[in-house]
N, C-alpha and C positions, 0 to 999 in steps of 0.2 A: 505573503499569504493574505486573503480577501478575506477578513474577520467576519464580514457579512456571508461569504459561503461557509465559514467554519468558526461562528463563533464557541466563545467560551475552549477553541484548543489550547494543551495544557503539552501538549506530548503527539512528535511525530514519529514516525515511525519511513525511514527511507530506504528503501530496495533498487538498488542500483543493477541493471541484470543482459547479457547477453543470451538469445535465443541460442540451440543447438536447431539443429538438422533435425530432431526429434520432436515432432509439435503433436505426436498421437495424441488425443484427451485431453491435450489442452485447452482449448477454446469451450472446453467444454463444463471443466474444471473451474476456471478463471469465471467463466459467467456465473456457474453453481454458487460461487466464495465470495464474489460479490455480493451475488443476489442475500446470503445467509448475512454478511458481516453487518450488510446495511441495515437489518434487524435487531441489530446489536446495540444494546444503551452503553452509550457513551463514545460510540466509532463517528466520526465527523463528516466524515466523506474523505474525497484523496484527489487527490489531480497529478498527472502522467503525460510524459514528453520522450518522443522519441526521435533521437537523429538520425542522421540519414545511412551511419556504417550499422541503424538496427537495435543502436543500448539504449536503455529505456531506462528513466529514472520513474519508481511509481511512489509517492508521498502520500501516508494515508496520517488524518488527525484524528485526534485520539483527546478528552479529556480526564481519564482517568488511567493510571496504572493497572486499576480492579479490571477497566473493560477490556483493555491490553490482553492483560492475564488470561481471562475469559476465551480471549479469542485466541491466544496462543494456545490454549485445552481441547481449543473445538474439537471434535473429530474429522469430522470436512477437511479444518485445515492443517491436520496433522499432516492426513494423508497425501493432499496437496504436494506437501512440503517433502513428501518421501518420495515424488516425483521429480524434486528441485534439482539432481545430478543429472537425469534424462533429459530434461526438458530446457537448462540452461546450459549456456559454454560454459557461463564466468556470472557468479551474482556476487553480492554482497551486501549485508542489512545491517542498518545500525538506528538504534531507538536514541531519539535526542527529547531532552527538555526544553520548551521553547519557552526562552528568559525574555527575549522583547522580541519585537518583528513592527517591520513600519514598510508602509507602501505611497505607489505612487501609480494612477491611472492602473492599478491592480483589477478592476472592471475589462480589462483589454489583453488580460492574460488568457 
């Protein structure tokens, strides 16, 4: 993690996600929920990698559990998230605490 793109992260948050055949709204969605979360005190930004069979790992930082909260409330992204069986095969999300992290030439990620 590039402490200079995300300083002060306390807490990531990692969505691990296969697309479905269903992409209605999405692109549409995903810009909307961005564009809102980045408004968000205490959301860090996120960085996303995708291979070539399509699974996408998306890692957003986070330094508070409060702005977490917050955005798990949103309505935006509730609604999002009631689209999560349509729109993916296979996801899976898990909130971690981040205890150390050390890099190397992490500029070139």
């Amino acid at each position: 993690m590039n402490h200079e793109r995300f300083p002060g992260a306390k807490y990531a948050n990692i969505f691990s996600y296969l697309k479905s055949d269903n992409h209605e709204g999405y692109k549409e969605m995903d810009e909307e929920t961005l564009g809102l979360v980045g408004h968000l005190e205490g959301y860090l930004g996120y960085e996303s990698v995708t291979n070539n069979d399509g699974r996408t790992i998306f890692i957003s930082y986070w330094n508070s559990l409060k702005a977490i909260n917050e955005w798990r409330i949103n309505s935006r992204h509730k609604a999002a998230k009631n689209h999560g069986k349509r729109w993916y095969a296979a996801y899976h999300s898990v909130l971690v605490k981040i205890e150390s992290s050390s890099e190397f030439n992490s500029d070139l990620l």
